[in-house]
C-alpha positions as CSV (number, residue, x, y, z in Angstrom):
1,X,131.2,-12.3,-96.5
2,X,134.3,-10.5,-95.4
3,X,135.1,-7.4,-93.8
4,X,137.7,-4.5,-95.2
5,X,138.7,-1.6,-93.1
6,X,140.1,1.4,-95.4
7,X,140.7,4.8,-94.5
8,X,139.2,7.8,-96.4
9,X,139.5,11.7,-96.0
10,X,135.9,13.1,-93.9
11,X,134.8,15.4,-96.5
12,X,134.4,11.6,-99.1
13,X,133.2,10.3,-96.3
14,X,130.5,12.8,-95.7
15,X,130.0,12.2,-99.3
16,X,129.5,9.2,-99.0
17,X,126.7,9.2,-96.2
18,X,124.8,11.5,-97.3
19,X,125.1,9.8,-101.0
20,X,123.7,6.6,-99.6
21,X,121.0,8.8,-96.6
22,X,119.6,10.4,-100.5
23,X,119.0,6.5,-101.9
24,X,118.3,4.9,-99.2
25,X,121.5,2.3,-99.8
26,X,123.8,0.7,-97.4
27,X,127.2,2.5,-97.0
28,X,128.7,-1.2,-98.1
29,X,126.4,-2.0,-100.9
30,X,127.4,1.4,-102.8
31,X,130.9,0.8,-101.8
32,X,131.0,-2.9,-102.9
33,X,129.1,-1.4,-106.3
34,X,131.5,1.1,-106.9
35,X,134.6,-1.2,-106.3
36,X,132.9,-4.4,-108.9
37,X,132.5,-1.1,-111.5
38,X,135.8,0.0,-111.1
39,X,137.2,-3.3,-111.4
40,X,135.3,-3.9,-114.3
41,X,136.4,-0.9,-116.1
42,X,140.1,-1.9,-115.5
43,X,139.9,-5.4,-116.6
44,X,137.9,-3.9,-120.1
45,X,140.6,-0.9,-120.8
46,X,143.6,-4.0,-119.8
47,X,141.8,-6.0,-122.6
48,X,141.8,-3.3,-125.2
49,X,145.3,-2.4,-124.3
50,X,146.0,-5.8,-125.4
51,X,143.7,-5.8,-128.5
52,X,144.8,-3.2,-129.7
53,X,147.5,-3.9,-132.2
54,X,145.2,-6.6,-133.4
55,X,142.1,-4.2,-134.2
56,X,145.5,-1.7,-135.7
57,X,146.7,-4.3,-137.8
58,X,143.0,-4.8,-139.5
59,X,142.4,-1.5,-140.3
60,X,140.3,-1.0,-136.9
61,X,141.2,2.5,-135.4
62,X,138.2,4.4,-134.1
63,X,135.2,3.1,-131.9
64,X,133.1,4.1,-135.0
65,X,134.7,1.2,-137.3
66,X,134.1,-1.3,-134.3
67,X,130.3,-0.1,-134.1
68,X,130.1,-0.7,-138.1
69,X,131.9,-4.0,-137.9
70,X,129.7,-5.4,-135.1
71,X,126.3,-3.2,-136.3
């Protein structure tokens, strides 16, 4: 596994600490955690970005139709 040195402002990384002290976690395993989420999240809101029109162009315009579609 690789290292990654950022910089962050104290009062996050205070945070942070006492985050991980409260669930008993590694500083790097929340960080690592919270980084594969964020990714994730990015990667799904670039895919509907590009599904979009698609889902527009068959009538799909609100979570709710996709919910009835897939239900």
């Amino acid at each position: 596994m690789n290292s990654l040195t950022i910089r962050i402002p104290e009062p996050l990384k205070k945070q942070l600490q006492e985050y991980c002290a409260k669930q008993n976690r590694p500083v790097s395993d929340v960080v690592r955690d919270a980084l594969r989420r964020h990714l994730a999240v990015e990667r799904f809101q670039a895919l509907r970005r590009k599904m979009l029109p698609f889902a527009e162009a068959q009538g799909i315009l609100t979570d709710e139709d996709v919910f009835r579609i897939v239900s």
